[in-house]
C-alpha positions, 0 to 999 in steps of 0.5 A: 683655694681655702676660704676658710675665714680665721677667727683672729680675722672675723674679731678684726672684722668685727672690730672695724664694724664697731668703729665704723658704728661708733663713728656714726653714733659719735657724729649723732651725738655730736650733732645732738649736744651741738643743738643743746650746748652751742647756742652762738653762732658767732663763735661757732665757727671758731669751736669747729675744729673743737667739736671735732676732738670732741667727736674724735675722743668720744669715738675712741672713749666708745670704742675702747668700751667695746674693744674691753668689753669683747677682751674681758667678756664683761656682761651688759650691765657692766658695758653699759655702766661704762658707757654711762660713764663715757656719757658722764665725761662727754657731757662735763666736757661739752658743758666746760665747752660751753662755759668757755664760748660764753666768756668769749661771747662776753669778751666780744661783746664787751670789745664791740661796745668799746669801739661803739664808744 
């Protein structure tokens, strides 16, 4: 029997290390914006399933950094600009989240006052 582990399956090993890693850092930051950006609970439920595409585009946003940063053999300071950057995008797109759950809050306030009258 030969045990012996080839390097293409030590990379794809690593690789699923760091996606799994990924995923649960995508999960904290999520968590982490949600408490900052979401403040309504009304609506919340309604931006669940958006919340998720977000995780899920940060996730793959992160891994691809990894995945370039490994194929390219680029030094930390380039992994961490990119990251940064991923940081950037993720941020502008919880803050276009947050815009669009403040003209829904507006709108269902403004049909709420309506039946009231």
């Amino acid at each position: 029997m030969d045990f012996a582990v080839d390097s293409k399956e030590l990379f794809m090993a690593a690789q699923l290390i760091l996606f799994g890693v990924t995923l649960l850092l995508a999960e904290i930051c999520l968590k982490c914006f949600k408490k900052i950006y979401v403040k309504s609970v009304a609506i919340e439920d309604k931006c669940e399933y958006w919340d998720r595409f977000l995780l899920i585009v940060a996730s793959v946003g992160i891994f691809g950094i990894f995945m370039i940063a490994m194929s390219l053999k680029l030094s930390l300071i380039e992994v961490l600009i990119l990251i940064v950057m991923e940081y950037l995008l993720f941020a502008t797109i919880m803050r276009v989240n947050n815009r669009r759950e403040q003209r829904l809050k507006i709108k269902y306030s403004q049909k709420r006052r309506a039946k009231k009258l």
